[in-house]
C-alpha positions, 0 to 999 in steps of 0.5 A: 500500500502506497502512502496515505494522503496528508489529513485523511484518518484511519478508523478503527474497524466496528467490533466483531466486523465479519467478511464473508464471500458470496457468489450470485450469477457467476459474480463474487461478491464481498460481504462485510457485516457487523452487530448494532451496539446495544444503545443504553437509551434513557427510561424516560422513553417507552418501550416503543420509543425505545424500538422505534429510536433503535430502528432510527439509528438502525437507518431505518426509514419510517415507513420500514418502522410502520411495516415491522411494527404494524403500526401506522405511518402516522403512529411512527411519525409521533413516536418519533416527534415523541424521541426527539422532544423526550431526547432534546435533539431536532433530527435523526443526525443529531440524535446519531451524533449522540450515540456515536460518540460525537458529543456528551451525551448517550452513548451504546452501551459498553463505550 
C-alpha cells in the first residue's frame, strides 16, 4: 500500500466486523457485516420509543418502522416527534451524533 494522503484518518474497524464471500450469477461478491451496539437509551422513553429510536439509528426509514411494527405511518411519525422532544435533539443526525460518540451525551452501551 502506497502512502496515505496528508489529513485523511484511519478508523478503527466496528467490533466483531465479519467478511464473508458470496457468489450470485457467476459474480463474487464481498460481504462485510457487523452487530448494532446495544444503545443504553434513557427510561424516560417507552418501550416503543425505545424500538422505534433503535430502528432510527438502525437507518431505518419510517415507513420500514410502520411495516415491522404494524403500526401506522402516522403512529411512527409521533413516536418519533415523541424521541426527539423526550431526547432534546431536532433530527435523526443529531440524535446519531449522540450515540456515536460525537458529543456528551448517550452513548451504546459498553463505550
Amino acid at each position: 500500500m502506497g502512502k496515505r494522503p496528508p489529513g485523511l484518518a484511519v478508523l478503527a474497524p466496528p467490533r466483531d466486523l465479519r467478511a464473508s464471500r458470496v457468489a450470485a450469477d457467476g459474480d463474487e461478491y464481498l460481504l462485510l457485516s457487523y452487530p448494532l451496539p446495544d444503545w443504553d437509551l434513557p427510561a424516560i422513553l417507552s418501550l416503543a420509543e425505545k424500538d422505534v429510536a433503535r430502528a432510527l439509528l438502525a437507518g431505518a426509514a419510517q415507513s420500514q418502522i410502520a411495516r415491522v411494527r404494524g403500526t401506522s405511518s402516522r403512529t411512527v411519525a409521533n413516536q418519533i416527534a415523541s424521541v426527539f422532544r423526550k431526547l432534546r435533539v431536532t433530527s435523526r443526525m443529531e440524535l446519531a451524533a449522540r450515540y456515536s460518540g460525537g458529543e456528551s451525551g448517550l452513548r451504546a452501551r459498553g463505550d
